[in-house]
Structures are given as C-alpha cells and as structure tokens.
N, CA, C and O atoms as a DFTB+ gen file, in Angstrom:
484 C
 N C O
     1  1     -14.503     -14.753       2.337
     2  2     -13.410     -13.812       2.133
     3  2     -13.838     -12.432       2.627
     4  3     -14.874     -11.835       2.337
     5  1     -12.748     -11.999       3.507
     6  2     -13.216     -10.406       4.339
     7  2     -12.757      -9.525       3.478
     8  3     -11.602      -9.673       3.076
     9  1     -13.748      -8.145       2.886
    10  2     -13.215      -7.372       1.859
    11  2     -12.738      -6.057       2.903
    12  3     -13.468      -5.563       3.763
    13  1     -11.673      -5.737       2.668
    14  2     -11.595      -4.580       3.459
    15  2     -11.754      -3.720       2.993
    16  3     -11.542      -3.808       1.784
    17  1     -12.238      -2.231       3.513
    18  2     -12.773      -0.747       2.949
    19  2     -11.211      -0.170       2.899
    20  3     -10.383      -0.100       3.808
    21  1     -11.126       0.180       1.638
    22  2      -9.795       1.277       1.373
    23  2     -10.395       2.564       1.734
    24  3     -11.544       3.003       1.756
    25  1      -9.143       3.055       2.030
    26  2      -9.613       4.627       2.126
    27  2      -9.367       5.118       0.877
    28  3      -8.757       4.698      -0.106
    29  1     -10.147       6.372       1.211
    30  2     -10.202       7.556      -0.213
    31  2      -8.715       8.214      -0.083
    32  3      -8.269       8.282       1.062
    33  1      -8.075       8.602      -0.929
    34  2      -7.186       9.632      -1.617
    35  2      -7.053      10.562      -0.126
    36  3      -6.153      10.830       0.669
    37  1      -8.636      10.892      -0.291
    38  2      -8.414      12.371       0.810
    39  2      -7.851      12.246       2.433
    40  3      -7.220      13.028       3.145
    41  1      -8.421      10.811       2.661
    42  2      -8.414      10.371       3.920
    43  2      -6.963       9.773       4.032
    44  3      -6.315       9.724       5.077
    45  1      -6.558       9.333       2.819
    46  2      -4.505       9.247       3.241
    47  2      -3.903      10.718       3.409
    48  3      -3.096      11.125       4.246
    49  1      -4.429      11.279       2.539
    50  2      -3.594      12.538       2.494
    51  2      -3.923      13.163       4.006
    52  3      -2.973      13.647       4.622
    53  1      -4.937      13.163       4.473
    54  2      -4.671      13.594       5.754
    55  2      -4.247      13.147       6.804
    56  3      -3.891      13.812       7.777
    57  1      -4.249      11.552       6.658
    58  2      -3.251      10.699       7.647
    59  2      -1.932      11.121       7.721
    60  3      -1.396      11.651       8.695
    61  1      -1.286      10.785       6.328
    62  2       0.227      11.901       5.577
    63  2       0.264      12.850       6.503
    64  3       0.944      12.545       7.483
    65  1      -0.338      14.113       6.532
    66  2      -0.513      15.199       6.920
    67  2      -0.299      15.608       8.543
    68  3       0.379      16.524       9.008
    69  1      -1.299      14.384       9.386
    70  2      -1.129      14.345      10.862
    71  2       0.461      13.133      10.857
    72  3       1.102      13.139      11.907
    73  1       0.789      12.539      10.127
    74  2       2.065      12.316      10.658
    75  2       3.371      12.454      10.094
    76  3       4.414      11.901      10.444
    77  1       3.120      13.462       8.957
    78  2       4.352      14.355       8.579
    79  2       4.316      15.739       9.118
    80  3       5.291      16.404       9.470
    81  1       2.592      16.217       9.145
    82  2       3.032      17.894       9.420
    83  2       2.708      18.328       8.367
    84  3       2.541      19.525       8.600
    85  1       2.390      18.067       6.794
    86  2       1.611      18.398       5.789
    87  2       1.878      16.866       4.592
    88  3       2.785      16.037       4.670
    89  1       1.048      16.908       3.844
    90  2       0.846      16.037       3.140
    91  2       2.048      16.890       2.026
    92  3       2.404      18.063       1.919
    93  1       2.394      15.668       1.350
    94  2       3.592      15.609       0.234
    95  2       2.817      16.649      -0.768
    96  3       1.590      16.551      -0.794
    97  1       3.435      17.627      -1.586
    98  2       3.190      18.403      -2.522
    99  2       2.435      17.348      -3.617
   100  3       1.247      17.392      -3.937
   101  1       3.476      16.368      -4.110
   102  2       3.446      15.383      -5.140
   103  2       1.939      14.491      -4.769
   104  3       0.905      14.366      -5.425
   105  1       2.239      14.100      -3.781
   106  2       0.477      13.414      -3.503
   107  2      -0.816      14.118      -3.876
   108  3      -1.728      13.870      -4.665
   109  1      -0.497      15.289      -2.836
   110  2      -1.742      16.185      -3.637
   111  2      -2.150      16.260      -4.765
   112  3      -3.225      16.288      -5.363
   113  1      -0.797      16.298      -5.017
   114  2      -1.015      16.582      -7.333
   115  2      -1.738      15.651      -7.617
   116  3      -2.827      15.722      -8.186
   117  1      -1.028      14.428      -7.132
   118  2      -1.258      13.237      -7.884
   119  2      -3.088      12.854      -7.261
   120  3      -4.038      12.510      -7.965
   121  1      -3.072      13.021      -6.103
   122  2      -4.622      12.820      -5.541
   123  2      -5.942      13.767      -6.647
   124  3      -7.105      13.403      -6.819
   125  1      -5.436      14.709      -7.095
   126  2      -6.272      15.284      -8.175
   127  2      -6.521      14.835      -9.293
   128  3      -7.623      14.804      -9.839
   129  1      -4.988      14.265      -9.911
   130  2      -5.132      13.531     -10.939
   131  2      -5.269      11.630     -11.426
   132  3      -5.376      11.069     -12.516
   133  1      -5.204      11.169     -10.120
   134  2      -5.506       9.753     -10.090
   135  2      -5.537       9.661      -8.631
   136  3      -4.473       9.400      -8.069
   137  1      -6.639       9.843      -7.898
   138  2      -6.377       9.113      -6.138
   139  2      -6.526       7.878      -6.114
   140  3      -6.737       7.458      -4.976
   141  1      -6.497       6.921      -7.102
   142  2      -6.108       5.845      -6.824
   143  2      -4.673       4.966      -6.656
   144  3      -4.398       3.819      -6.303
   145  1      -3.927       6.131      -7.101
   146  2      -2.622       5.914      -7.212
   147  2      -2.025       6.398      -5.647
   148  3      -1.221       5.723      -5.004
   149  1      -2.462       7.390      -5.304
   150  2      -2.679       7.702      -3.653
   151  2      -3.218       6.740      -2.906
   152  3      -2.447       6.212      -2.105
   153  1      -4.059       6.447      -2.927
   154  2      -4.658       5.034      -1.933
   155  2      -3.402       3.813      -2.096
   156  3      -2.709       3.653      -1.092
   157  1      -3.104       2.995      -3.258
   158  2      -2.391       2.243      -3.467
   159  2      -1.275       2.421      -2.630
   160  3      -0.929       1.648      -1.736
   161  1      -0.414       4.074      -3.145
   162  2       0.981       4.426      -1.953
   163  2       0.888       4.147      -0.340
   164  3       1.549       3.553       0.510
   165  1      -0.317       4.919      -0.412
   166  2      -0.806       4.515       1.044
   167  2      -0.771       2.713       1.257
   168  3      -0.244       2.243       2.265
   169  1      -1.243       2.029       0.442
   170  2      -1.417       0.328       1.052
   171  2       0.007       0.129       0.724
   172  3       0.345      -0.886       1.333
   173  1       0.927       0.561       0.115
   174  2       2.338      -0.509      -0.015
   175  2       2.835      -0.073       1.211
   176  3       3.254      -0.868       2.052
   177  1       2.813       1.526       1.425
   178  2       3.301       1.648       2.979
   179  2       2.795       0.954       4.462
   180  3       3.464       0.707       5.465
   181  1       1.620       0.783       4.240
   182  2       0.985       0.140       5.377
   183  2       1.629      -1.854       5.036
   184  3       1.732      -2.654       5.966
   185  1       1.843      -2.094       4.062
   186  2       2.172      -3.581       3.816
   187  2       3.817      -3.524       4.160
   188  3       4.438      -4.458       4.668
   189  1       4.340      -2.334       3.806
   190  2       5.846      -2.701       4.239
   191  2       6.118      -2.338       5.858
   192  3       7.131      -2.680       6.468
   193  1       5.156      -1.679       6.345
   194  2       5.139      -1.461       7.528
   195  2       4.364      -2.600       8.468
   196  3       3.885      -2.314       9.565
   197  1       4.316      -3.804       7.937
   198  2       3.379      -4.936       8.357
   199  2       4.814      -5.566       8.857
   200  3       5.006      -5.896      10.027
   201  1       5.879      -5.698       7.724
   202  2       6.473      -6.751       8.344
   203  2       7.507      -6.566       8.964
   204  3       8.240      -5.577       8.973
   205  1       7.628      -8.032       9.783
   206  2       8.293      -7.783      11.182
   207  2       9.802      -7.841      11.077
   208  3      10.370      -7.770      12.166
   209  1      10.710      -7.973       9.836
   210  2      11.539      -8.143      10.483
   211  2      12.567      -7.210      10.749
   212  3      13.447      -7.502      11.559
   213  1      12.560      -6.124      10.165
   214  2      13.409      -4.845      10.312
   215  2      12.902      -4.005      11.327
   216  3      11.813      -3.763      10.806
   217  1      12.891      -3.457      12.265
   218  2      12.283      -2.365      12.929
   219  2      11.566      -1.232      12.424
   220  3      11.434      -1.260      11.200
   221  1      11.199      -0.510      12.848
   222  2      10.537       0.829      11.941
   223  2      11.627       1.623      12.311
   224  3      12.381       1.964      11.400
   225  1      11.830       1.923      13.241
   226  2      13.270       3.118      13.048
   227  2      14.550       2.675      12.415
   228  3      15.484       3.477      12.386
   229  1      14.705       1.330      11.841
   230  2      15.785       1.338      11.190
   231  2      15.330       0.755       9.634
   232  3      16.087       0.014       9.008
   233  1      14.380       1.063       9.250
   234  2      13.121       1.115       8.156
   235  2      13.461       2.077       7.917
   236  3      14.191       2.309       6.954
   237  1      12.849       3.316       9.077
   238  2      13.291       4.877       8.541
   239  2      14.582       5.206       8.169
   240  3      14.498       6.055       7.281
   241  1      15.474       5.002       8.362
   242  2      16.875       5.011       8.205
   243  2      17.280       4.648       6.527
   244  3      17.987       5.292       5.752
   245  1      16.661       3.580       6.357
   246  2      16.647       2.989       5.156
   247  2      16.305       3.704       4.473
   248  3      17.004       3.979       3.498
   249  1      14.828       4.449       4.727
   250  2      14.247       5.446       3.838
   251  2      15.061       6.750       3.912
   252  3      15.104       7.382       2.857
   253  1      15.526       7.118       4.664
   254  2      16.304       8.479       4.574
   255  2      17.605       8.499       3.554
   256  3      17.699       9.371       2.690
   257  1      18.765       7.295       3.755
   258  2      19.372       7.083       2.731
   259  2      18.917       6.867       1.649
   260  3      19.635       7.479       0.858
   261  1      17.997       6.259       1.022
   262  2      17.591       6.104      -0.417
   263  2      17.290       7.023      -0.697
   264  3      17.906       7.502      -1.650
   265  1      16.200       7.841      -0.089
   266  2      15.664       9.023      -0.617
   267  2      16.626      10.272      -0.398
   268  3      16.082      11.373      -0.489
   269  1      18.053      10.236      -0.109
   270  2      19.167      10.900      -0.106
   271  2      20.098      10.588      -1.502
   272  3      20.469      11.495      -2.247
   273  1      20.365       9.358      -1.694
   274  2      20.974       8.764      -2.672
   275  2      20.198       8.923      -4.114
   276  3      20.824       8.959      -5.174
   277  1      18.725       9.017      -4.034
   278  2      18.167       9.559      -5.004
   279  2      18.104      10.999      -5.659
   280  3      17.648      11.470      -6.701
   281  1      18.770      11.464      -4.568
   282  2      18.660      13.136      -4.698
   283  2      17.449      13.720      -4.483
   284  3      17.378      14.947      -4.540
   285  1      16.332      12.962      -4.209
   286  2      14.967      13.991      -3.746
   287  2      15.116      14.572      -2.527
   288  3      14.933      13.945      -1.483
   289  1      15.504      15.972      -2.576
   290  2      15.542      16.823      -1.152
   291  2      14.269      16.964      -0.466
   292  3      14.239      16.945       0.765
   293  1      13.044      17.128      -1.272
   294  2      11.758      17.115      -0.122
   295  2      11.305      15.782       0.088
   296  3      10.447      15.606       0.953
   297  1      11.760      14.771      -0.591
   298  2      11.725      13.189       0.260
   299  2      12.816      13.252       1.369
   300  3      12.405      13.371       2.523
   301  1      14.034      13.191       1.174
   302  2      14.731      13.202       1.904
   303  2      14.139      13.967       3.144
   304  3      13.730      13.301       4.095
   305  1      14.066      15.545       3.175
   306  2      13.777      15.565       4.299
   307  2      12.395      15.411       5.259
   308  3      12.370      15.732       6.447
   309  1      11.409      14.934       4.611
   310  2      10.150      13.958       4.772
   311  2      10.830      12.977       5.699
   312  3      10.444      12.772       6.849
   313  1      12.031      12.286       5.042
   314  2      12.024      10.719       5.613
   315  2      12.883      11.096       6.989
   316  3      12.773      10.246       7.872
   317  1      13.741      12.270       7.310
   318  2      14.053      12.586       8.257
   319  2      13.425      12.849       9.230
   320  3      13.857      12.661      10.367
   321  1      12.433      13.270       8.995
   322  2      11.092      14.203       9.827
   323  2      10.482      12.626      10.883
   324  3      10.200      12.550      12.079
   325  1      10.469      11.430       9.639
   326  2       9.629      10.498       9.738
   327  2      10.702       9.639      10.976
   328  3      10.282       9.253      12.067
   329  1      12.213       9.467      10.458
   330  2      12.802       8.938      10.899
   331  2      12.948       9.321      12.228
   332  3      12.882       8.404      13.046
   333  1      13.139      10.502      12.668
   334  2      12.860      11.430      14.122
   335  2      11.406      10.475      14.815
   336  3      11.444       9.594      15.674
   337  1      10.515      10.889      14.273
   338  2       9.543      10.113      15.040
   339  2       9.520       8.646      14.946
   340  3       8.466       8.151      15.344
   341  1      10.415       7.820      14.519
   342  2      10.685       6.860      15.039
   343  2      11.224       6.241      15.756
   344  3      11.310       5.029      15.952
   345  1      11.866       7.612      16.455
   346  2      13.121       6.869      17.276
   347  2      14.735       7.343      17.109
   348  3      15.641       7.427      17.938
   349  1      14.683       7.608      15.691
   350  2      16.003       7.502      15.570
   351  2      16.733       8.899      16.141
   352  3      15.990       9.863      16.328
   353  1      18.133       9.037      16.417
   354  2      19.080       9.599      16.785
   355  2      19.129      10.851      15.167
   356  3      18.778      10.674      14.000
   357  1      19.725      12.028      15.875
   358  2      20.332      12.951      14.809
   359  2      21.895      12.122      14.288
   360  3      22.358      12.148      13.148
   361  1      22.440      11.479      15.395
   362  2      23.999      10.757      14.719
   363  2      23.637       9.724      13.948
   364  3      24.132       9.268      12.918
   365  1      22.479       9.344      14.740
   366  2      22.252       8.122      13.280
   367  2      21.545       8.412      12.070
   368  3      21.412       7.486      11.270
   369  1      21.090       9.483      11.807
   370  2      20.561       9.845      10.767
   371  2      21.896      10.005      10.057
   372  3      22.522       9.160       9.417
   373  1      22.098      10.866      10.229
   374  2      23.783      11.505       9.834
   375  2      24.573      10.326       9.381
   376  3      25.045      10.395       8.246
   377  1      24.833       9.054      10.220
   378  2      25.333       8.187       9.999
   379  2      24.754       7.442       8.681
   380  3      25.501       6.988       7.814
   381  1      23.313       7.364       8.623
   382  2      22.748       6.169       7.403
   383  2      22.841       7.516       6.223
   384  3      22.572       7.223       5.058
   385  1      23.221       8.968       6.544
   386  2      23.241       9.505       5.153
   387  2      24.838       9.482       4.521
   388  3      25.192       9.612       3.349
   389  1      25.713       9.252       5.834
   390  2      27.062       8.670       5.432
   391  2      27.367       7.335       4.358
   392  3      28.221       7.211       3.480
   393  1      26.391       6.496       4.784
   394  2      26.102       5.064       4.374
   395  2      26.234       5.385       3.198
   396  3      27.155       4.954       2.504
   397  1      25.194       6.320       2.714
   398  2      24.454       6.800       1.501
   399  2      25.216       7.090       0.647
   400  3      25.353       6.480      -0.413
   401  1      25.973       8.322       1.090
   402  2      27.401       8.831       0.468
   403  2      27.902       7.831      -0.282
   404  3      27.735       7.633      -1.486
   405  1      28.782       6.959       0.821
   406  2      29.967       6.211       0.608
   407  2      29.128       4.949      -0.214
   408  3      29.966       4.052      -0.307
   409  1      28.030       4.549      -0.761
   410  2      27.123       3.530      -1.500
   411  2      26.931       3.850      -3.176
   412  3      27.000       3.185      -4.210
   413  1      26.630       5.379      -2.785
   414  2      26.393       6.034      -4.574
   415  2      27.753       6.454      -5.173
   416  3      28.134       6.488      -6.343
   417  1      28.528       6.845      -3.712
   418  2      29.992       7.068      -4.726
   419  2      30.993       5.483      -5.210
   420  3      32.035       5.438      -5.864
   421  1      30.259       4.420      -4.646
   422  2      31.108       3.555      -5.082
   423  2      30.488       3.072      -6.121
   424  3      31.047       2.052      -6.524
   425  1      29.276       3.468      -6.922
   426  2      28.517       3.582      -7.851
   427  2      29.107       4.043      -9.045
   428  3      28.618       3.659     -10.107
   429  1      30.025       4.762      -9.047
   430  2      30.669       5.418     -10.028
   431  2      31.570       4.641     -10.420
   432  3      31.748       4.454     -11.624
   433  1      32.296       4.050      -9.494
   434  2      33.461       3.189     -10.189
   435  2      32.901       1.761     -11.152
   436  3      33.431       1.120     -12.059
   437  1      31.841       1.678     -10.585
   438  2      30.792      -0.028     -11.094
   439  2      30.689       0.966     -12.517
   440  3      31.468       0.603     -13.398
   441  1      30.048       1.866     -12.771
   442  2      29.383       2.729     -13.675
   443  2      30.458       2.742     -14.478
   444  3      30.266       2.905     -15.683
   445  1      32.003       2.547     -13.899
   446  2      32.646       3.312     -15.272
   447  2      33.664       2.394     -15.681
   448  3      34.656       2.579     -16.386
   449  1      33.215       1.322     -15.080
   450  2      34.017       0.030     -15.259
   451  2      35.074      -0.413     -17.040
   452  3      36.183      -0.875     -17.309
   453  1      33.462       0.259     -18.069
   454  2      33.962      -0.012     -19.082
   455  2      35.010       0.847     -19.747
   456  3      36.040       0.500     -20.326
   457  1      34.583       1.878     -19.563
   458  2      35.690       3.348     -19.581
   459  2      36.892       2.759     -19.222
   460  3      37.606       2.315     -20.120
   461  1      37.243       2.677     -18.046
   462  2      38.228       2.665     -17.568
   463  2      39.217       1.304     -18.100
   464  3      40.439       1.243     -18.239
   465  1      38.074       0.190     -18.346
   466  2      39.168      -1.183     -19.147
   467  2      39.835      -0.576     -20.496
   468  3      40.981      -0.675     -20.935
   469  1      38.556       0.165     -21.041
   470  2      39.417       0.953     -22.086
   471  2      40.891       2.078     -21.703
   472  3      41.922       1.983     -22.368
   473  1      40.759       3.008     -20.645
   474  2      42.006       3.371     -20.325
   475  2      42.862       2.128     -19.941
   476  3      43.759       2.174     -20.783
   477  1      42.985       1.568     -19.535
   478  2      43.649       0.135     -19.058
   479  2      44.515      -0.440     -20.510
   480  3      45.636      -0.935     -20.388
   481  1      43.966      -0.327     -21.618
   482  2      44.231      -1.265     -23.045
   483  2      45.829      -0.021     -23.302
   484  3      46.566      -0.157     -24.279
C-alpha cells in the first residue's frame, strides 16, 4: 500500500493563494486553529476535482451558484475569480447566478407549503 505525503496547512494555503490571488481569510483562521482541517479542505477539493464527469468550468459554475445561494459574498466572489480561470464566460457566470436566483426563490414556496395549506382551510 502507497502512503501518500499530505501537505501541511501552510503549503495549501499557499497553493489557495497562487490560484486565487490570496488565500481565504477563513482558512487562515482556521490553519492557526486546526491545519488539519485545512489539509483535509484541500484533499476533498483535489478528490472532487479527480472526477471526470462534469468539467471543471462547469464545476465552477456549480460552485459560484451555491456559494451565491448561500449568501457567502467572499465565497461567492472566490468562486467567480475561480470560475474565470476556468474558462467560463462573464454571461455564463451571470447565467448560473440566474439559476441560483430562480432555485432559492422557489425555495420559499416548498418552505411555506404548510402556512399556506393553512391559508387554504
């Protein structure tokens, strides 16, 4: 069995860094207070970035809407930054944050389903 060498905390954060343009505020934190929890982020990204069947620029896309729909503005615009260097289009960004929109607002109606049977009675 081949053991592979993880990297340290420090050595993601500066990978982060050369391919965002600075490492995440939140990593840092978190690299002070557990870099093992940093290394780990680092391996789920490298494992979801293993597989083949989505593209990476429409991966990024994915990530830009969620992290839009979540409301994190410095993810969000992280995943834009990211999504740019993958390829993607400014209309299609625009477009998967449309997606986004029209996904969380139909969220509300699922959300208020019970409310509303009660206006219904």
């Amino acid at each position: 069995m081949c053991t592979q060498q993880l990297p340290t905390a420090q050595q993601v954060l500066k990978q982060m860094e050369e391919k965002m343009g600075a490492a995440p505020r939140p990593m840092v934190i978190m690299a002070g207070i557990n870099p093992d929890a940093v290394v780990e982020h680092a391996m789920d990204q490298q494992f979801l970035g293993s597989q083949p069947n989505i593209p990476p620029k429409y991966k990024a896309l994915i990530n830009v809407a969620v992290a839009a729909a979540l409301g994190s503005e410095h993810c969000t615009k992280n995943q834009i930054a990211m999504a740019l260097k993958s390829g993607a289009t400014k209309q299609e960004i625009v477009e998967s944050l449309l997606c986004a929109r029209l996904t969380k607002s139909s969220t509300i109606f699922s959300a208020s389903a019970a409310g509303l049977e009660l206006l219904a009675e």
